[in-house]
N, C-alpha and C positions, 0 to 999 in steps of 0.2 A: 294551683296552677300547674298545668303540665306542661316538660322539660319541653315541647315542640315550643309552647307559647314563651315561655323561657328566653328560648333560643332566638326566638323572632325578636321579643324586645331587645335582646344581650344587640343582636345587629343592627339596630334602628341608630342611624347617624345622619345626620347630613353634612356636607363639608360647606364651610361659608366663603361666598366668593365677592359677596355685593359691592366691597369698596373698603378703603381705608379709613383710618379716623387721627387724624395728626395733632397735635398741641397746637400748630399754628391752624389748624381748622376752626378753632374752639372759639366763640365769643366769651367776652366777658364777665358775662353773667349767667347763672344754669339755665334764667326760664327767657332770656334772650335765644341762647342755644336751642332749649326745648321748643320756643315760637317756631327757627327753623327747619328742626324735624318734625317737627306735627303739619305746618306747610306741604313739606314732601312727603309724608303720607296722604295727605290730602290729595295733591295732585296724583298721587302713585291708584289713587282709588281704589284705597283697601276700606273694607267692610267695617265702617263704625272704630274709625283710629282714633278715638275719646274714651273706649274702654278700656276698663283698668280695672288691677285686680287691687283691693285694696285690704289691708292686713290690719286688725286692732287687737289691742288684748283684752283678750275674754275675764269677765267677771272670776274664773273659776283658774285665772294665772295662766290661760292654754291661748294659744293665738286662733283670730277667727279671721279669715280670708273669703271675700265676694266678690265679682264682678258688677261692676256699676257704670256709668257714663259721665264723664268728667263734661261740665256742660259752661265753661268758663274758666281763665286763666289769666295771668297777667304779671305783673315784677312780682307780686306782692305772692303767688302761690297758686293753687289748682282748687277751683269752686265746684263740687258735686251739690247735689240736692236729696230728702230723704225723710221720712216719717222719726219725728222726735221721739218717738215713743216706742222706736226701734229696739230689737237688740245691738245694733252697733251705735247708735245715741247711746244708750244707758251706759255701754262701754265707752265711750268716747268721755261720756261726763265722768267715770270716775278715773280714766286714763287718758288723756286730752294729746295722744301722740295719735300716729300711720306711717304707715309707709304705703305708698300707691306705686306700682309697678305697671308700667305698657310695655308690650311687647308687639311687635311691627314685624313680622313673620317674613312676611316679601322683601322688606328691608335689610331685615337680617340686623335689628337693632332692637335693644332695650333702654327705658330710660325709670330709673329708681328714685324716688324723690322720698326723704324720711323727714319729720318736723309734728310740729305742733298742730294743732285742729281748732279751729275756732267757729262759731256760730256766725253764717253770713247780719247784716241787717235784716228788719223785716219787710225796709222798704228794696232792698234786693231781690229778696226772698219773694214777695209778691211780681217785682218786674220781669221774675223767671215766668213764675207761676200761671200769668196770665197770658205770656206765650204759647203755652203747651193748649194741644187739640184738645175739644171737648171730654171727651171721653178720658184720658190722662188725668184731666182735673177731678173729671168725678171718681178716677180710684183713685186719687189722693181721699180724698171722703170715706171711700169705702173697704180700702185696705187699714187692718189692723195689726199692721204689717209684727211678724216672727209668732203672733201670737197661734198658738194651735184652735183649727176651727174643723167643726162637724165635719161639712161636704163640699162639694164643689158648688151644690144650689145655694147654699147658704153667702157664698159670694155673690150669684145672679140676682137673689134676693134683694140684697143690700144692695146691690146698682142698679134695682128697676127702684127701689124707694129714691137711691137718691136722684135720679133723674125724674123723679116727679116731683122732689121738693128743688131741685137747680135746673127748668128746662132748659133747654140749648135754643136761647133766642138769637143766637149770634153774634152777640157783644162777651168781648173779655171777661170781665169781672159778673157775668151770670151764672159761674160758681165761686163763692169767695175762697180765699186762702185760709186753709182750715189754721188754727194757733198751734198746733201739733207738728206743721211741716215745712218746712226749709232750708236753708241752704248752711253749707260748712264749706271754710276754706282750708287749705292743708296749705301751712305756711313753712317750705320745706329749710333746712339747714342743711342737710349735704343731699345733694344731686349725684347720681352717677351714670353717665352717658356708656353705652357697650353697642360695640361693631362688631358682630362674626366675624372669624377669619379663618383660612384652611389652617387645618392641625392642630385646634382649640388653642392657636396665640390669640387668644381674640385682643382685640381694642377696648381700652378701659379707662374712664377716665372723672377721677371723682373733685367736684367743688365741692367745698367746706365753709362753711361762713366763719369769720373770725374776726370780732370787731369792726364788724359793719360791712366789712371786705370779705372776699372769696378767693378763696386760693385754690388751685388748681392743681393737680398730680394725678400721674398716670399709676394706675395700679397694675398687678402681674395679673396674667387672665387663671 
């Protein structure tokens, strides 16, 4: 790296201005809270505010970090979807935590959610499934997802087979829900909500679950 390029990242800041974040702003519960900033990103109409970067640990003890689409949420925690056969399934089965991280750029907010990971149902996991556009369905079929593959025809391949064994009649379930793929919820125990602010005070503020309850404290930025 030369000292020009250096010099450019060394001055890369922005100062945050977008708003405060109070203890009496806070509801009660994290994914109460999380319901209404993902609202206000919503209305703010930022590009795909369900993405999230989500962190497991690697087979090999090193952490491994993806972006993905959190595609359901509720008291109970954050529901993505995803090929069993993945490399972050196989890590997930022998290390059953995450942390899923959003960051809201325009907003000028982050929200950190850490906890356990569980296997949605399959009757879930199909009412996702059969939402999603045709073509969606059939790379669930035809992704072999992390596994190393020849070329890029070798994917085309695999998706003119399978759309000759699943045509697109129209109807939901004319490609079934392969038993390889669905859905995981991240059942979080500490939340932590962050506001920018000018001259990195930022706003911070962590729920902790403790006996069924949540407690609430501001942390130093």
């Amino acid at each position: 790296m030369t000292d020009s390029v250096s010099d450019t990242i060394a001055r890369m800041r922005q100062d945050y201005r977008a708003g405060r974040l109070r203890r009496a702003d806070l509801a009660e519960t994290p994914m109460e809270q999380f319901s209404i900033w993902f609202a206000e990103a919503v209305r703010a109409d930022l590009r795909e505010p369900n993405a999230l970067t989500l962190s497991t640990l690697g087979l090999d003890g090193l952490p491994n970090s993806r972006i993905l689409l959190m595609k359901d949420f509720s008291e109970a925690g954050i529901t993505f979807y995803t090929n069993y056969t993945s490399r972050k399934a196989a890590e997930l089965e022998a290390s059953p935590g995450a942390s899923a991280l959003f960051f809201w750029e325009e907003l000028e907010r982050q929200v950190r959610l850490r906890g356990r990971v569980e296997k949605t149902s399959r009757e879930d996991s199909a009412a996702y499934f059969f939402t999603r556009p045709y073509e969606s369905r059939i790379g669930a079929w035809v992704s072999t997802q992390s596994v190393v593959i020849p070329n890029r025809a070798w994917l085309d391949l695999r998706t003119e087979e399978f759309r000759a064994k699943y045509p697109d009649t129209g109807a939901p379930d004319c490609v079934p829900l392969p038993d390889f793929w669905g859905g995981y919820r991240l059942v979080p125990t500490t939340v932590e909500f962050w506001q920018g602010q000018p001259g990195r005070k930022h706003d911070r503020f962590l729920y902790t679950q403790t006996n069924g309850t949540w407690k609430i404290e501001r942390l130093s930025p």
